[in-house]
C-alpha positions in Angstrom: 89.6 1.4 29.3 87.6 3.5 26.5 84.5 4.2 25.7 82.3 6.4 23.1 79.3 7.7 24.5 75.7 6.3 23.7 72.7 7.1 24.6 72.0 3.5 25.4 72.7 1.7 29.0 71.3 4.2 31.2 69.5 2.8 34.6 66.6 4.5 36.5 67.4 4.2 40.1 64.7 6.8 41.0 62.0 8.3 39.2 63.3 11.2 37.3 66.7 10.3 37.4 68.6 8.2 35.1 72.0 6.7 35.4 75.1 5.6 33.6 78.7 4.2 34.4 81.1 5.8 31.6 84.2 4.1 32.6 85.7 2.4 35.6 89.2 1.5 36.9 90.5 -0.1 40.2 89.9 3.2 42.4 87.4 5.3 40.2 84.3 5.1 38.5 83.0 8.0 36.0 79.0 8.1 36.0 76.3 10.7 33.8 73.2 11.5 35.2 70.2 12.7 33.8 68.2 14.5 36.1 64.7 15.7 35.4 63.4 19.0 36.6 61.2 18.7 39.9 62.6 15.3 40.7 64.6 14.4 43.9 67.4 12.4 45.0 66.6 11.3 48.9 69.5 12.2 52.0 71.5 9.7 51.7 75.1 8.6 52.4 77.1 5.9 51.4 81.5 5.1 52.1 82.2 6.5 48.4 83.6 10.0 48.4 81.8 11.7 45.2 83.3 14.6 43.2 80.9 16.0 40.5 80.6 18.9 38.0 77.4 19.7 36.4 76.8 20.1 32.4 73.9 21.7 32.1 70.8 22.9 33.9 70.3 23.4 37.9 70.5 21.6 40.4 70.3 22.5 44.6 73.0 20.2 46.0 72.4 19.8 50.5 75.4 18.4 51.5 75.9 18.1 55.7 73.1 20.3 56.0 74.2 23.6 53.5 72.6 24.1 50.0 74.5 25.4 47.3 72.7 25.9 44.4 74.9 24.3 41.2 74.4 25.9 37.6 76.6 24.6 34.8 80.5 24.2 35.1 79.8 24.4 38.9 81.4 21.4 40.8 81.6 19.5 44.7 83.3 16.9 46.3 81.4 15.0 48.9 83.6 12.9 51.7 82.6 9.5 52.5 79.8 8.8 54.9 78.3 12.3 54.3 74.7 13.0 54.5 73.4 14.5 51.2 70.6 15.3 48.7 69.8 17.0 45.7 66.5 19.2 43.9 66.2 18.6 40.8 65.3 22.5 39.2 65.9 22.1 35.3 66.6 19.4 33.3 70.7 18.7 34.1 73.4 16.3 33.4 75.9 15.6 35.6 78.9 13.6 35.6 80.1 12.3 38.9 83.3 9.9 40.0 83.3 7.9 42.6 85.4 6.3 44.9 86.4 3.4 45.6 84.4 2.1 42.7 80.5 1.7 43.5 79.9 -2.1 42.8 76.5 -1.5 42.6 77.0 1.1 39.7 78.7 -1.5 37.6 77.7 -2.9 34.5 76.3 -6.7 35.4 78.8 -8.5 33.1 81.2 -6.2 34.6 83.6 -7.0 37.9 86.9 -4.9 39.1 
């Protein structure tokens, strides 16, 4: 699978963050974030282990209660079924893969 980059097709899932699957295969899915400053993403966990790297701006990752705070070209990997949140403290992209493949993150004319 290909595919260019558009600015079109991203989802907000929460308010001040915005959401996009890239690519997918049978194991993986590639996602972009946009994440805007002083928003939050909730503790949460889900079966999906989740490697990121972040692209610009700052973000303070909590992962199984540390904090690291993430500035650009920093990156994580977060098991499955691990407790999790971010702060939002610039505007930031991130790109994250997932897997297995979040069902839920793909496209709605999409299946694996």
């Amino acid at each position: 699978m290909f595919a260019e980059f558009t600015p079109d097709g991203f989802t907000s899932p929460i308010a001040g963050i915005e959401m996009k699957t890239l690519v997918y295969g049978e194991k993986t899915l590639l996602a972009r974030f946009h994440l805007k400053k002083g928003s939050e993403l909730p503790s949460h966990t889900h079966p999906h282990e989740q490697t990121g790297c972040l692209i610009s701006g700052r973000i303070r990752l909590h992962i199984n209660g540390r904090a690291f705070e993430a500035w650009p070209g920093d990156s994580w990997a977060i098991p499955g079924d691990v407790e999790h949140r971010a702060e939002i403290l610039e505007d930031s992209v991130a790109i994250e893969v997932f897997s297995p493949v979040r069902k839920e993150f793909l496209p709605a004319d999409q299946g694996v």
